[in-house]
N, C-alpha and C positions, 0 to 999 in steps of 0.2 A: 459619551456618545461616539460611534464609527461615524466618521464622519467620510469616510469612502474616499473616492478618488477628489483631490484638494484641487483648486481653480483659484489665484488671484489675480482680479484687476485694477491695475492702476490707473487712475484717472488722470485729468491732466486738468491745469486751473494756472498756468506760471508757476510763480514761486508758492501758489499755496500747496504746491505740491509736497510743500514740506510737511502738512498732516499725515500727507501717509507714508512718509518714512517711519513716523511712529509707530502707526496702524502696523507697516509691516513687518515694524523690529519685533512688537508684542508677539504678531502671526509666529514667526521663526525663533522666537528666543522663548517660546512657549511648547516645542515641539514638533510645529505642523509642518510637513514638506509639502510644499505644493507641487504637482505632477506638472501644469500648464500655468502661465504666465500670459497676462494680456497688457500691454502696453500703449496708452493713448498718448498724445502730443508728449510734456515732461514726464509721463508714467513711463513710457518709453528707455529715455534715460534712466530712470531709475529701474525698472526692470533691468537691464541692461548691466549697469552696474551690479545688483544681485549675483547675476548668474556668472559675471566675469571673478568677482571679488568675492563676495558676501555681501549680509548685511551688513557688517561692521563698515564696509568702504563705503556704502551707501550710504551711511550717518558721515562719513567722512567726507564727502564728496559733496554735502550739502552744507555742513559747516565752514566747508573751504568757500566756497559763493557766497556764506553772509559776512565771511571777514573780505571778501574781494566786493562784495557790496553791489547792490542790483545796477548802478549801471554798467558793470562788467559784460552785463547779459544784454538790457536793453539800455542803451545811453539815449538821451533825449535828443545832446548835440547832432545825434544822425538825423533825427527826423528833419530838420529843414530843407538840408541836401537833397536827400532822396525824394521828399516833395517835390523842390525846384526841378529834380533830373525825373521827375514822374514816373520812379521805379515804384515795383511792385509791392513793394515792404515799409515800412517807415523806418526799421531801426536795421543796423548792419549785424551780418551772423558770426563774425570773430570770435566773440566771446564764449557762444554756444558749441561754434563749430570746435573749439580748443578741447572744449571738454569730452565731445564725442571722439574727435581723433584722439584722445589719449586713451580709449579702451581699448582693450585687448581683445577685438573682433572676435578671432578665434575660437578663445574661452566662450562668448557666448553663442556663434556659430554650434559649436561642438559638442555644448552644455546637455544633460541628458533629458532637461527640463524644457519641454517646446515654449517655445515664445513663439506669441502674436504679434503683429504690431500693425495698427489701423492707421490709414491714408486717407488721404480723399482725391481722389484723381479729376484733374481740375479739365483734361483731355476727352474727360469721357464724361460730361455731364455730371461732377463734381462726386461721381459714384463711390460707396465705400469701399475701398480696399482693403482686403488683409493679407499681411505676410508672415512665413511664418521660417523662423532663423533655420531648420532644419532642411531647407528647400537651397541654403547659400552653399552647402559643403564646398561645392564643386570651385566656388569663388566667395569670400566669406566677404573681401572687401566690399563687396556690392553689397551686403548686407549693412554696412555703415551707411549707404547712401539712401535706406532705407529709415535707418535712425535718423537722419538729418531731416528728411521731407515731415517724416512724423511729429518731428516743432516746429516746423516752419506755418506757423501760425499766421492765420489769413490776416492782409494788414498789415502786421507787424512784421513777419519776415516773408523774403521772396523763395517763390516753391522753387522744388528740386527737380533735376529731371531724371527722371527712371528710364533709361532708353529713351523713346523718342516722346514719352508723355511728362508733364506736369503734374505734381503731387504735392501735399501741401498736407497740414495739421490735420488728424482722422477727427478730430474734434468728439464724438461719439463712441462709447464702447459697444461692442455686439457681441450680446451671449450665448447667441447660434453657434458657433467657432468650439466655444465653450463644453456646449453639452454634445455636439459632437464627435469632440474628443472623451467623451466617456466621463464628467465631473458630475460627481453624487452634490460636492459641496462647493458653495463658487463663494469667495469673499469681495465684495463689491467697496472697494476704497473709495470716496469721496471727501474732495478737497473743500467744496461750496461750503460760505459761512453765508448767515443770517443778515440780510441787507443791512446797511447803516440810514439812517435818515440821513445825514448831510453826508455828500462824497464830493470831493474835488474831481474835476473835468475827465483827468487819465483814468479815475478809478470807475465814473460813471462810462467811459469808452468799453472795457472789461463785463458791466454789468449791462449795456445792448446785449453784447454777443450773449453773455447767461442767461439772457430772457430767451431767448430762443433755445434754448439748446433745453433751459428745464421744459419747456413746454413739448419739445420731439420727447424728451426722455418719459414723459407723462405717458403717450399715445404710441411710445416705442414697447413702454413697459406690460402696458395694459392687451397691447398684440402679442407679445410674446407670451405671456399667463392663459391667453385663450389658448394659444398652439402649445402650451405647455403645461397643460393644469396639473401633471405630476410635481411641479417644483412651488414650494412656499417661500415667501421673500418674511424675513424676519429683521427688524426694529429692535434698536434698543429701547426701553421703555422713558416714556417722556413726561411729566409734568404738563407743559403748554406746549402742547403743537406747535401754536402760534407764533412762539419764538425760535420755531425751527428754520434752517435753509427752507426757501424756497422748492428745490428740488426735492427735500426729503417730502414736504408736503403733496407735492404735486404725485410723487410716486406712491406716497400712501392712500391717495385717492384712487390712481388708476387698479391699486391691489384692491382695494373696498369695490370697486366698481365688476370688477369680475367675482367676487367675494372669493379669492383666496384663500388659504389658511394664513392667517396669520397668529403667529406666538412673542410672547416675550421672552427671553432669554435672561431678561432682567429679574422676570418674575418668578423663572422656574418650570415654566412650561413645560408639557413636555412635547418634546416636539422630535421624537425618537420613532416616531413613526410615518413621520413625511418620509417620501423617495428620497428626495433631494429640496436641496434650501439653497438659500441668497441669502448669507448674513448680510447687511448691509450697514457700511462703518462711515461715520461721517463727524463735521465737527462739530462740536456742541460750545464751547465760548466763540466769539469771533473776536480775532487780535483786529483791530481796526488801522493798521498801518501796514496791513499785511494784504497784499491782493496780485489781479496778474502779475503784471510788471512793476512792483516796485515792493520793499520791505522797508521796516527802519530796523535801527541796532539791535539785535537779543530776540527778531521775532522768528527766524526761521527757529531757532534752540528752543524758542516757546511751543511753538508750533510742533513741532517734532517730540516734545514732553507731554505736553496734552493730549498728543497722539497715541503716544505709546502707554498712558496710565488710563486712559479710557478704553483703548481696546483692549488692553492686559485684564480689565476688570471682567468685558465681556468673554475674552475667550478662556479663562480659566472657570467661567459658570459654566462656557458652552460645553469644557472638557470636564467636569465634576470636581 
C-alpha cells in the first residue's frame, strides 16, 4: 500500500506512554518516515526525543525512568506540601523537568520533520493550543518551554507560563493540524488499557480524568468524519469488543454512527482505495500495575514489547 504523506500521533497517559514506544519503534524499524509528528502531554517527550536522537534513544530514555523508578517523576512525598502551601500541582517538576533540559532543543527545532505539540491555555478559557517547533528557529529555547507546559498535567503539575499566559497538559490530540499539513495516512497511538475492577485510590484519580476525555474523544471523532468523510479510521480486528479500552469502544461507535468505512487490516481488506486512513494503535493486554503515575518493576519493558510486536504484526500486513 502508498501509504502517502505519513502522520504520527503520540498520545499521552503518564507512564502508559510506554505502549507507544513500541507502536513507534514497530512504525520506524518497519520503514515508515513520518513527514509530521503530533505530540500530547508524555507524547510530547517522546516525539521529542525521536526527532533529537532516534528511536533507539527513545527506547533509551524510557528504560532509564523504570530503573530510576516512578517516583523520580511523581514522588508522593510532594503531595502533602504542596496541598498545605495550596499550590497548583500536587507533585514537584524536578524529575520531569531533568529529562526535558537534557534534550538537545535544537536538533528538534531544526529537525526536517514538523512537530506539533498541543497545550491548553488555562489564560484563555482553557483553549487548545498548538505549536509547532518550526515556528522556534528564531529562539529554539523557548520551544523547551513549550515541551514542559505540554506535561504539566492538570493537578498533578503546576502550568507553565508562555509569555504572559498559563498553559498546561493539551490533554487532547487534534487531527485538523494533521490533514492540513497534507497527511494521506495518520497513525493514531494510544496508551488507554481496559479498566480493572478493583483499583487503588491514585489509579482510580487517573481513571476521572479518562472518563472524560474518552467521552470528548467519542464526540470529537464523530465531528471530525462528518467534516472529513474522505478519511477512514481502521481497527485492528478484535474478538470481544467488550474487553476493549474504553476509548477504543467509544470511537468505534462514533465511526458506526457516521457509518464510516471501516476495514480490517487484520483481515486483509482492502482498503487501497480510501483517500486517506487513521490506523489506529492501542493496547490490547492491560499490565495492571501500570497506569498514569505509577509502574512496578519490568512494566514499562512489558509495555514497550507488547507494543512493538502488536504493531509490527499490523504494520507489516498494512505494507504486504
Amino acid at each position: 500500500m502508498n501509504l502517502g504523506k505519513v502522520g504520527v500521533v503520540f498520545n499521552g497517559g503518564g507512564f502508559t506512554g510506554a505502549f507507544s514506544v513500541g507502536f513507534a519503534k514497530a512504525i520506524w524499524k518497519n520503514g515508515i518516515k513520518p513527514e509530521i509528528i503530533q505530540g500530547v502531554s508524555v507524547g510530547a517527550i517522546s516525539a521529542a526525543k525521536i526527532l533529537e536522537k532516534g528511536i533507539d534513544e527513545l527506547e533509551k530514555t524510557w528504560l532509564e525512568i523504570e530503573k530510576s523508578g516512578a517516583s523520580a517523576i511523581f514522588n508522593w512525598w510532594d503531595v502533602a506540601p504542596n496541598i498545605i502551601k495550596r499550590n497548583s500541582g500536587l507533585f514537584n517538576n524536578s524529575g520531569l523537568m531533568k529529562i526535558i533540559e537534557a534534550i538537545d532543543i535544537r536538533k528538534v527545532v531544526y529537525s526536517p520533520t514538523e512537530f506539533q505539540v498541543t497545550t491548553r491555555n488555562e489564560s484563555k478559557g482553557w483553549d487548545l493550543s498548538i505549536f509547532r517547533n518550526h515556528d522556534f528557529k528564531n529562539n529554539p529555547e523557548s520551544f523547551r518551554e513549550i515541551l514542559r507546559a505540554a506535561t504539566a498535567i492538570q493537578g498533578g503539575l503546576m502550568p507553565i507560563k508562555i509569555g504572559n499566559e498559563r498553559h498546561s497538559d493539551g490533554i487532547q490530540y487534534t487531527l485538523e493540524p494533521m490533514v492540513e499539513a497534507g497527511c494521506d495516512t495518520i497513525f493514531l497511538l494510544l496508551n488507554d488499557q481496559a479498566n480493572e475492577n478493583q483499583m487503588r485510590w491514585d489509579q482510580r484519580l487517573s481513571i476521572t480524568r479518562n472518563i472524560l476525555h474518552d467521552e470528548y474523544t467519542e464526540l470529537y471523532l464523530e465531528k471530525f468524519l462528518r467534516e472529513h468523510n474522505d478519511f477512514s479510521v481502521i481497527f485492528e480486528e478484535e474478538e470481544n469488543e467488550a474487553m476493549l479500552p474504553i476509548i477504543i469502544q467509544k470511537m468505534k461507535r462514533a465511526v458506526r454512527s457516521v457509518r464510516s468505512v471501516m476495514s480490517s487490516a487484520a483481515q486483509g481488506d482492502d482498503i487501497n482505495f480510501v483517500p486517506h486512513r487513521i490506523f489506529v494503535l492501542h493496547t490490547r493486554t492491560p499490565i495492571s500495575t501500570l497506569y498514569t503515575f505509577g509502574f512496578a518493576k519490568g512494566d514499562i519493558k512489558a509495555a514497550e514489547e507488547q507494543g512493538y510486536d502488536q504493531a509490527s504484526t499490523l504494520i507489516k500486513k498494512i505494507l504486504g
